[in-house]
C-alpha positions in Angstrom: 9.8 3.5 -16.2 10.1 2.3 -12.8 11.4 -1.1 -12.3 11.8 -3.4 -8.4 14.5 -5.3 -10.2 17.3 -3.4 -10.7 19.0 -1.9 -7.5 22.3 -0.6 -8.0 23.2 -0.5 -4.2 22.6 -2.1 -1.1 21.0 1.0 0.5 18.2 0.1 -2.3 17.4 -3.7 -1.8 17.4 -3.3 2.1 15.3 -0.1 1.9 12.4 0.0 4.1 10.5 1.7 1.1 11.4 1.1 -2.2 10.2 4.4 -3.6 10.4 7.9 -1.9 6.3 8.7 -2.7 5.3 5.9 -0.8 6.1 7.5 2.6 3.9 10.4 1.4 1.1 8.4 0.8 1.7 6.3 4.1 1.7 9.4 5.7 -1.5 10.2 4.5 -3.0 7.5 5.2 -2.0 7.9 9.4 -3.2 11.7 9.2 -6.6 10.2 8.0 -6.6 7.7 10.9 -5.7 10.5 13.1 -8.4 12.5 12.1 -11.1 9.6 12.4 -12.6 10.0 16.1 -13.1 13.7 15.1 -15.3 13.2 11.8 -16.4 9.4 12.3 -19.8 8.4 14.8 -18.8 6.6 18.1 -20.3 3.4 16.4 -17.3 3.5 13.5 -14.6 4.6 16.0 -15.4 1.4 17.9 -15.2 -0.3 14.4 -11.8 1.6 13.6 -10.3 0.4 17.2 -11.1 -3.2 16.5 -9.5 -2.8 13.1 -6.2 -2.0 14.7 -6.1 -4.4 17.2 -7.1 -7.0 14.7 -4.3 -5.5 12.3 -1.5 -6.2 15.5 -2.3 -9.9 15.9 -2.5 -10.7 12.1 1.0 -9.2 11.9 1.9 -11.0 14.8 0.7 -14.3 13.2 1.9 -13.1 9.7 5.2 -13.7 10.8 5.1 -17.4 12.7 2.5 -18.3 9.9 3.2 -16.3 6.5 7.2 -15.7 7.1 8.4 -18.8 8.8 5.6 -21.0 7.5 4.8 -22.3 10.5 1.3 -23.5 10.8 -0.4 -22.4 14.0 -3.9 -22.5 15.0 -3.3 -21.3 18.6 -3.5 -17.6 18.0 -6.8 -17.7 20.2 -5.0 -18.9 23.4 -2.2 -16.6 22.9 -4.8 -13.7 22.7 -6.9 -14.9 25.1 -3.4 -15.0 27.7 -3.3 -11.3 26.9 -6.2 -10.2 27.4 -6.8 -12.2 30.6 -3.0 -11.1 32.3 -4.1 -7.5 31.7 -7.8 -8.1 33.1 -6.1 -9.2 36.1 -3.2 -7.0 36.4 -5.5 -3.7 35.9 -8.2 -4.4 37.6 -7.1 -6.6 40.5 -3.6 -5.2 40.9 -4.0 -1.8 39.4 -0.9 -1.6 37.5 -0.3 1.2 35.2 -1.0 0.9 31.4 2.5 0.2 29.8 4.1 -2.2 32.1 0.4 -4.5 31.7 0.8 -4.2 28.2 4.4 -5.2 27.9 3.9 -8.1 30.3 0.4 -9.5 28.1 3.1 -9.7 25.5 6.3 -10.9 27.4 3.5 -13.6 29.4 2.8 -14.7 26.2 5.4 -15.0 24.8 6.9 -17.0 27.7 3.9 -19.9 27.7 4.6 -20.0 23.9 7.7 -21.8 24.9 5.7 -24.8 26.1 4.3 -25.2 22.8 7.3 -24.4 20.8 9.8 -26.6 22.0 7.8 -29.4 21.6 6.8 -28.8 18.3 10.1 -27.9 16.8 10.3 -31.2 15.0 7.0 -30.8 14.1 5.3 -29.5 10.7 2.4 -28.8 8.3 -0.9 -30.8 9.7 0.5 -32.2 13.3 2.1 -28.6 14.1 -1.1 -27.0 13.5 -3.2 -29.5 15.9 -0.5 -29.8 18.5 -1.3 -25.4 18.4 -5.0 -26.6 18.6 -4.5 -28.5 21.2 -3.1 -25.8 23.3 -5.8 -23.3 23.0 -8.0 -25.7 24.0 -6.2 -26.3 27.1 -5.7 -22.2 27.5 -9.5 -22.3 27.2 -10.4 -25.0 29.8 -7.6 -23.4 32.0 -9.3 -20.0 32.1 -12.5 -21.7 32.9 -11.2 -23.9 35.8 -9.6 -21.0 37.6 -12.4 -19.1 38.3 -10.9 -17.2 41.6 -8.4 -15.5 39.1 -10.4 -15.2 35.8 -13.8 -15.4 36.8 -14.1 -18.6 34.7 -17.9 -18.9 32.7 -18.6 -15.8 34.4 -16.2 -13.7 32.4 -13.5 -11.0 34.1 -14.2 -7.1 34.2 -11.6 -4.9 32.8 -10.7 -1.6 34.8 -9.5 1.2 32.2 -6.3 2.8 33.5 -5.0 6.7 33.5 -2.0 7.3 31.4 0.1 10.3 32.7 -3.0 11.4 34.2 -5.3 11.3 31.4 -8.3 8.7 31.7 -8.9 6.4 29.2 -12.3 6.1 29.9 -13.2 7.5 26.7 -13.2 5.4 23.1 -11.4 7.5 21.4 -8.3 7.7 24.0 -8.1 3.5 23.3 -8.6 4.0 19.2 -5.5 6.2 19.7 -3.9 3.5 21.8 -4.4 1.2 19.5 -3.3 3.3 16.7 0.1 3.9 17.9 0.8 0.0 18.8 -0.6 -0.8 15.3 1.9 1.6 13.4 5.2 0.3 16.2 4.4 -3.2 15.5 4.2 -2.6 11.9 7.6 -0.7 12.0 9.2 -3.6 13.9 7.8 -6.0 11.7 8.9 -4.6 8.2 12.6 -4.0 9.9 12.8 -7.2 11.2 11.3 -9.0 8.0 14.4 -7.5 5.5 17.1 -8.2 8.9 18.9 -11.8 9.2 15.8 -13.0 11.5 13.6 -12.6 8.7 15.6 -14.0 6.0 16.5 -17.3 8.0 12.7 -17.7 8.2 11.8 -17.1 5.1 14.7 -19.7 3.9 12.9 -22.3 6.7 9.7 -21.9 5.1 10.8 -22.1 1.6 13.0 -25.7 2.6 14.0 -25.7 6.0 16.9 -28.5 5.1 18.3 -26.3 2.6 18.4 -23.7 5.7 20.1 -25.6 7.9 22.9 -26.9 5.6 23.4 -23.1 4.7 24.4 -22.7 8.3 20.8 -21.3 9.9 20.2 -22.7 13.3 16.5 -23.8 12.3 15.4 -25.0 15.7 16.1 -21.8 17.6 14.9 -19.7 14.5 11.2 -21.5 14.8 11.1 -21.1 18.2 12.1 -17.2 17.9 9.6 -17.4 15.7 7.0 -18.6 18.2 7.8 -16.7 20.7 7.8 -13.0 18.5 4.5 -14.0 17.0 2.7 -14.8 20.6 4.4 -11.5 22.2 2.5 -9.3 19.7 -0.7 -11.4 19.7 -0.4 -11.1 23.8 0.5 -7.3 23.2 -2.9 -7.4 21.1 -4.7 -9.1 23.5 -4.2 -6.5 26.1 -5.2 -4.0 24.1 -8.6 -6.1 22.9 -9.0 -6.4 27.2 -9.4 -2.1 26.8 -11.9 -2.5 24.5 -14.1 -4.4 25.3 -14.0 -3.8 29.5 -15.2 -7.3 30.3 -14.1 -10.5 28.8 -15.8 -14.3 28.3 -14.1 -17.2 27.1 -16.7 -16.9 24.4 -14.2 -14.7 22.8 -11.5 -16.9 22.2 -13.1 -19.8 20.5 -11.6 -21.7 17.1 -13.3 -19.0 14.9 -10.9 -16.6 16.8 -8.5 -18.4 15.1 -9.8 -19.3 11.6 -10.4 -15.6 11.5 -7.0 -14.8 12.2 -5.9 -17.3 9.6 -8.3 -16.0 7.1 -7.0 -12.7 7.6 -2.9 -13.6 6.6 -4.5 -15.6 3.3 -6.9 -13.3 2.4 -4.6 -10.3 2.6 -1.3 -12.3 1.4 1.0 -14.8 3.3 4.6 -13.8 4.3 3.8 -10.3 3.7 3.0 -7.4 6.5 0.9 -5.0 4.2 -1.0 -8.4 3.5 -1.4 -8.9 7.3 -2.8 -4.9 7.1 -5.4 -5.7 4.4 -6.5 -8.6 5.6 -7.0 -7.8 9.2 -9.5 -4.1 7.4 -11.2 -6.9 5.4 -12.3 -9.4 8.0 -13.0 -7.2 10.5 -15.5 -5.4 8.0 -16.9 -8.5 6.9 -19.4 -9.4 9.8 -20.5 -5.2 9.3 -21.0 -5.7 5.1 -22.6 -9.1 5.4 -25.0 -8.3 7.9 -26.1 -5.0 6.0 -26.3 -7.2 3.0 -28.5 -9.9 5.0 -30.9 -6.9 6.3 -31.4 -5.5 2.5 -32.5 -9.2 1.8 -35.0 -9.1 4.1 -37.4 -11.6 5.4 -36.2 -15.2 6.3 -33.1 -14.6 5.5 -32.5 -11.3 7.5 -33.8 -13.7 10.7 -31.5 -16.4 9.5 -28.4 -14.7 9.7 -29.5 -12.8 13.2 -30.0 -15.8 15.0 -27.6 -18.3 13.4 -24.3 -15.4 13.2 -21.4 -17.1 14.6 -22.3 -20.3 12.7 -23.0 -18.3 9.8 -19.3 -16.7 10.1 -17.8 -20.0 10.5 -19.3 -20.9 6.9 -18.2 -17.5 5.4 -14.9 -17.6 6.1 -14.5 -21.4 5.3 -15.7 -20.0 1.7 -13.4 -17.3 1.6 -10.1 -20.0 2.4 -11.3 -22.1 -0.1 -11.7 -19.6 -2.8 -8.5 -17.7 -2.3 -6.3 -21.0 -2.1 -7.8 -22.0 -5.4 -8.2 -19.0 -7.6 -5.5 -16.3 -5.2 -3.4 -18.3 -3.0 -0.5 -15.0 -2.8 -3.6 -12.9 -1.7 -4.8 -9.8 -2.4 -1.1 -8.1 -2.0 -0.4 -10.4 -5.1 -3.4 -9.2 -7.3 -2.9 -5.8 -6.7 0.8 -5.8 -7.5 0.1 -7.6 -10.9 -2.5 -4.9 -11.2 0.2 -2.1 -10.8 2.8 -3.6 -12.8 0.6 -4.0 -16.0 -0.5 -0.4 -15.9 3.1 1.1 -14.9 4.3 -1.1 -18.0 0.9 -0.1 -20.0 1.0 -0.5 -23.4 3.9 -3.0 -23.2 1.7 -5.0 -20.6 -0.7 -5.7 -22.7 -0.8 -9.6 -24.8 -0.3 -9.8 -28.0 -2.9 -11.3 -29.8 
């Protein structure tokens, strides 16, 4: 029988993997998303790409969020820098694709300071409005400078060549996309079971503790910070492809909400959480408004007409639910799941 408890090296406890089938079935999983823009309609490849580029900035909040337990409601701003520096830097400056991506992220990651090092003797309820505050400023700040961002007007996104090849095509962002998704994931796992992630996870869990154990908790939040709004700016960018024009409309407090829905939903402090929850969300707005079109009638019309309101409701529901009946998330549930049938018959209660 297989057991996570018993590791007879260190080799085993900091192993990427903890068993040898799982990169197989990882693996399978990435051939299937390779294979998606050849099988899949144009509509579900669009679908697929916004997937991964919500996957990247619920990683990228996973870790400020779920790992250091820092509460941030900011994630909109820090995506909405992203998207905005490459907007600019493509289309006004025509910069090539990789150096506009890595400075979205390294932008982002730079502003994040402003917010962090004010807020590092900050927690719980005032940390997560002083991160309000700020993308309500990021907001108003996009709006004012219209002469760089094209304010209420919104901001056209030019599609750059990379090595020669257009990517004027959908599926040449999907793959984009894809292979960000799968580094950031990789950098995340790695630097979750390094020291980084350890002094965070010892922060969240008693950040006094932490610091009388030697960790130097101010510059480990604002690491923290800065890491998590370098892969939302990194995602940003990439959300900037996408779409090919932006509006401030995008980046409202549901941005956010939906971001933090995705971490509790899928399970906080843990990367394949972050993974789940970013697939579930981002299919949510699909399944509920087939579900509202089989209904029919008023409320087909309802949900038409009143959507961003009615997604604002939704996921209020779905935070409220989890946090009283799963509060570790669906990563949680489905490892009690395989731990009762991989100890199955011993698993089961004795009456």
């Amino acid at each position: 029988m297989r057991t996570k408890t018993f590791k007879q090296s260190t080799s085993q406890i900091n192993a990427l993997f903890q068993y040898r089938d799982t990169w197989f079935w990882y693996g399978l999983v990435l051939l299937l998303l390779l294979l998606w823009p050849w099988v899949a309609p144009a509509y579900m490849v669009n679908i697929g790409t916004m997937m991964l580029i919500s996957v990247i900035g619920a990683v990228g909040l996973n870790l400020v969020t779920g790992t250091a337990g820092l509460i941030s409601i900011g994630h909109a701003g820090f995506l909405a820098i992203g998207a905005y520096t490459s907007a600019i830097l493509f289309t006004d400056h025509h910069w090539p694709l990789f150096p506009t991506i890595l400075a979205s992220g390294l932008i982002s990651a730079c502003i994040s300071l402003l917010v962090g090092i004010p807020s590092l003797r900050l927690k719980g309820l005032y940390l997560a409005i002083t991160t309000l505050a700020f993308s309500i400023i990021t907001t108003t700040m996009i709006l004012e400078t219209t002469e760089l961002t094209g304010g209420s007007a919104g901001k056209q996104v030019t599609r750059p060549e990379l090595f020669g090849i257009s990517l004027e095509s959908n599926s040449a962002v999907y793959y984009l996309s894809l292979l960000i998704s799968v580094l950031t994931i990789l950098g995340a796992l790695n630097l979750m079971r390094s020291r980084i992630g350890r002094a965070w996870g010892a922060i969240r869990d008693y950040d006094i503790a932490a610091s009388l154990m030697g960790i130097h908790v101010r510059g480990y939040k604002l690491l923290a910070f800065t890491v998590s709004a370098f892969i939302t700016g990194v995602s940003g960018s990439l959300l900037a492809l996408h779409l090919r024009y932006l509006n401030i409309d995008s980046f409202t407090l549901i941005t956010s909400v939906e971001a933090l829905t995705m971490i509790i939903v899928g399970g906080l402090g843990s990367v394949r959480g972050a993974v789940l929850g970013a697939i579930i969300i981002t299919l949510l707005p699909e399944i509920s408004s087939r579900l509202f079109a089989l209904m029919g009638g008023n409320m087909q019309s309802l949900s038409s007409a009143n959507f961003p309101e009615l997604k604002g409701v939704i996921y209020a529901l779905i935070i409220m639910l989890f946090l009283r009946f799963e509060p570790d998330g669906m990563t949680s549930r489905w490892d009690h799941i395989k731990r009762f049938w991989s100890d199955w018959p011993y698993s089961r209660k004795p009456k």
